[in-house]
N, C-alpha and C positions, 0 to 999 in steps of 0.2 A: 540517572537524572537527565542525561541528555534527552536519550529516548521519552521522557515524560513532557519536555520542554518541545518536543516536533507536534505532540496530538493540540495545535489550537491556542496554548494556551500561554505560549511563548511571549509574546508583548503586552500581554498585562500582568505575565509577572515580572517581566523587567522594567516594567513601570513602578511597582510595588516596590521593587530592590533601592530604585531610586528613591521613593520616601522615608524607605528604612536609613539609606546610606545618609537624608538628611536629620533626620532624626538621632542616630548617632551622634554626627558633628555636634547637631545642637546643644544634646546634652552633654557631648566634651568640654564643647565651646571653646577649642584654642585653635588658634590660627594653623594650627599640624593638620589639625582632624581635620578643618574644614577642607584644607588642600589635598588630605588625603582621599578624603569623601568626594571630589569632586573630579578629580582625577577616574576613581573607581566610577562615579554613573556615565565620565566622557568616553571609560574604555566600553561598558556595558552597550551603550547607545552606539558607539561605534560598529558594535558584535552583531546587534540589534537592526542596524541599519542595511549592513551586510547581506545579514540572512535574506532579510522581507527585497532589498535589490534581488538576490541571486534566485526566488520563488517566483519574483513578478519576471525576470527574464527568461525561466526556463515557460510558464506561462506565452508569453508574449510573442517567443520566439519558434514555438512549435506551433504545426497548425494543426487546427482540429481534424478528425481523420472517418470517415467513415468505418465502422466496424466489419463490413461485407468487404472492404478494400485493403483494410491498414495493413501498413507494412511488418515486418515482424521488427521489434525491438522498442524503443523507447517510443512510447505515444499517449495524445492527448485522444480520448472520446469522450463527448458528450451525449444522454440520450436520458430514457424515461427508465426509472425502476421498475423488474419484472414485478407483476402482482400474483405469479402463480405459486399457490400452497407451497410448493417445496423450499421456491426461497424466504418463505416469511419466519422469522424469529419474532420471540415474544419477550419482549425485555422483563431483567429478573423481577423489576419491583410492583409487574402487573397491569404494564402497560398495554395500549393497542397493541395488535400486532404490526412487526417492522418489519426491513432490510437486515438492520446495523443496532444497535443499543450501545453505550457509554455509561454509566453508574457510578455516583460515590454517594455512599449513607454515612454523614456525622454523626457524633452523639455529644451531646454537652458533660465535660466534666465536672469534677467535686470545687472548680476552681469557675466553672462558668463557661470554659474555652472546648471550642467544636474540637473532637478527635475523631480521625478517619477510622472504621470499624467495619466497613465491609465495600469494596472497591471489585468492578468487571468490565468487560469489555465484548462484545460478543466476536467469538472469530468466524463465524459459518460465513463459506460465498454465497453472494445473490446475483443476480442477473441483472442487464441492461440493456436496453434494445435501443435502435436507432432507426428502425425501418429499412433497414438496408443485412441487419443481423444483429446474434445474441452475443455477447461477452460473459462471462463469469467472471467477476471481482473477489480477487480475496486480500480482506482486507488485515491482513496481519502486519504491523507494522508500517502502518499507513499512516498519514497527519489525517485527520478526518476533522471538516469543518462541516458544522449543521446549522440550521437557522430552529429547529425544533430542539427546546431548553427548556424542561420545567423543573425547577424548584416546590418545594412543599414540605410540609412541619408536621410531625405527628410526636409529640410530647416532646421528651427530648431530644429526638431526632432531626436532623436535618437530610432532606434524599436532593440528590440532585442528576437529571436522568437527560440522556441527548440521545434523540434518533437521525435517523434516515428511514422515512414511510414509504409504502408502495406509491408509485405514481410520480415519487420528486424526480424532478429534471436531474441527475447526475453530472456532475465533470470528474474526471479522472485521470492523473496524469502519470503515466507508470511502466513498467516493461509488459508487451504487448505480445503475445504467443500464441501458436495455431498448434493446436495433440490433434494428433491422427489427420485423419485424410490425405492430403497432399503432400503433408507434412511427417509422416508416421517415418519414425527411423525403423526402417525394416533393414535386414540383414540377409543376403541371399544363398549363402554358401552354408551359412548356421543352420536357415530353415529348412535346407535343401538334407542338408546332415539328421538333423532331426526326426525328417519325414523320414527317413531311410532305417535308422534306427528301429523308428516306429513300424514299417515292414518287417524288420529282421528280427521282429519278439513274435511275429503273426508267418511264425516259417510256411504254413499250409496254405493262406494267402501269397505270401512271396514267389512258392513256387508253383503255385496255380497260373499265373499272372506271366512270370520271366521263365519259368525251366521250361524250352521251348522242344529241348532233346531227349524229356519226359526221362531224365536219367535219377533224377531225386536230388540234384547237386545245381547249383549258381554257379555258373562258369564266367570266367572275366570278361567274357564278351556279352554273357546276357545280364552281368551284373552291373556293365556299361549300358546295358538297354534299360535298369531299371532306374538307373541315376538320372539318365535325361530325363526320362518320364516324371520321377519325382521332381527337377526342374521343373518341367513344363508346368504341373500341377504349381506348385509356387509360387511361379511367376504368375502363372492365373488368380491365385489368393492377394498374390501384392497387388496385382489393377483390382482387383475390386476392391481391397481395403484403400487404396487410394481414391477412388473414383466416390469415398465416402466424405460426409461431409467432416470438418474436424472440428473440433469444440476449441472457440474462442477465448484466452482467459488473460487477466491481465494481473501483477504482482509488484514487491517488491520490486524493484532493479536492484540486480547484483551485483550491480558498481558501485551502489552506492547517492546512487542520484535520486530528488527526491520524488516521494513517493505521496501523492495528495487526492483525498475523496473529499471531494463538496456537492450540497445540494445548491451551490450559486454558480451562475455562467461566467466563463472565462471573462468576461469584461467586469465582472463585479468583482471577481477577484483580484485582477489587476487592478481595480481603484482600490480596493482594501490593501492590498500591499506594499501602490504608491503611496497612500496616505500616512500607514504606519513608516514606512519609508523617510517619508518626509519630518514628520513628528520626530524620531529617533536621530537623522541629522538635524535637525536643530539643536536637540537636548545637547549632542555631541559638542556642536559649535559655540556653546551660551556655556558647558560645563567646562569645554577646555579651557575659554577664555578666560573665565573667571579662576579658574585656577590657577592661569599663569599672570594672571592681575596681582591675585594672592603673594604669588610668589617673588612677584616683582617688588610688593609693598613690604613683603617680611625682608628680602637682602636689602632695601634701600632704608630700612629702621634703624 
């Protein structure tokens, strides 16, 4: 449950919770429920409040990063969605092609009431560019916010389908990592063992190469001339594969921290977050007080 309450859709349904929670009271109608009910939407909004602060700070308080630059670990980039074939998916319900897709298909029951019957998410990476370089996104486990929402009825069905298209502006805020190139965890003494092994299955090479005493045998001395050599070789394979470029990709954080894909710019998001922000303490301030108004009229009866 939690994880379904990060993708987006977190303050409108604890908006909903609140209408439920008065709806309840009302139809108890005693002075318990209503205290009880009011109590429960001051802690909600409080929780509420919370999150949309600690989303607009981690926002606000990172700066945007160029992708040819960024540092390795927790970062913001913003840039254009790649358009090339490879990252495009095709969302299940036969959509344009996209980035990202999101899906739920209702179905009206024997009662009249929508029941969830087929639910996805697309997990493939796509790309991002910045003019400066590429990133790969992957987005599993991401809050993903879109401004593309379509809704549509085909009998009893209800589909409801959210992208991310080639070409939207992306922001992304998430742990930030460089594979290969300058960055390639190579191991020296491993590959140096390795290559040597691989000599010592190729005996007639081996001793084409090191038996300098043409006696048919590797002696410790020419078997210390084949180790540096295999060094030498190594070391040569590691600059080049460093001197490569390394592929940009950005994830989950494995701290734990959050982790959010929008096609809006860092400042629209911080007005969305201040605003729910603001809305959520109020409810908090207006539900608590009135609860302890409540409570104040039930001891003094």
């Amino acid at each position: 449950m939690l994880k379904t309450l990060r993708v987006g859709y977190a303050n409108l349904i604890t908006s909903g919770s609140h209408l439920v929670l008065l709806l309840v009271a009302f139809k108890i109608g005693t002075s318990l429920a209503w205290t009880g009910s009011l109590v429960a939407i001051s802690a909600i909004s409080f929780l509420a409040w919370s999150a949309n602060l600690r989303r607009n700070r981690a926002i606000a308080d990172i700066p945007t990063s160029k992708i040819g630059s960024a540092a390795q670990g927790y970062a913001e980039i913003y840039g254009r969605a790649c358009r090339d074939k490879e990252y495009l998916a095709e969302g299940k319900l036969g959509s344009l092609p996209c980035v990202w897709y999101r899906y739920v298909t209702y179905q009206k029951d024997s009662e009249k009431k929508w029941q969830v019957v087929d639910r996805g998410t697309s997990d493939s990476m796509f790309g991002i560019e910045d003019g400066t370089g590429r990133v790969l996104v992957d987005p599993d486990d991401a809050e993903v916010i879109t401004t593309h929402v379509h809704t549509w009825y085909e009998g009893n069905y209800k589909h409801i389908e959210e992208l991310l298209m080639p070409s939207d502006n992306l922001y992304v805020l998430g742990e930030f990592s460089t594979l290969g190139g300058a960055n390639s965890d190579l191991n020296l003494n491993e590959d140096v063992s390795a290559l040597l092994a691989e000599w010592k299955r190729n005996r007639p090479m081996l001793l084409e190469r090191f038996d300098l005493n043409k006696d048919g045998q590797i002696d410790l001395q020419e078997w210390e001339l084949a180790r540096r050599a295999a060094q030498r070789e190594v070391e040569k394979q590691h600059r080049e594969i460093r001197q490569q470029p390394g592929v940009h990709v950005i994830r989950v954080p494995a701290d734990g921290r959050h982790y959010l894909i929008a096609n809006l710019s860092p400042q629209q998001l911080v007005r969305k977050y201040v605003r729910w922000g603001w809305f959520h303490l109020g409810l908090f301030l207006m539900a608590g007080g009135a609860a302890g108004w409540l409570a104040v009229v039930k001891s003094t009866a």
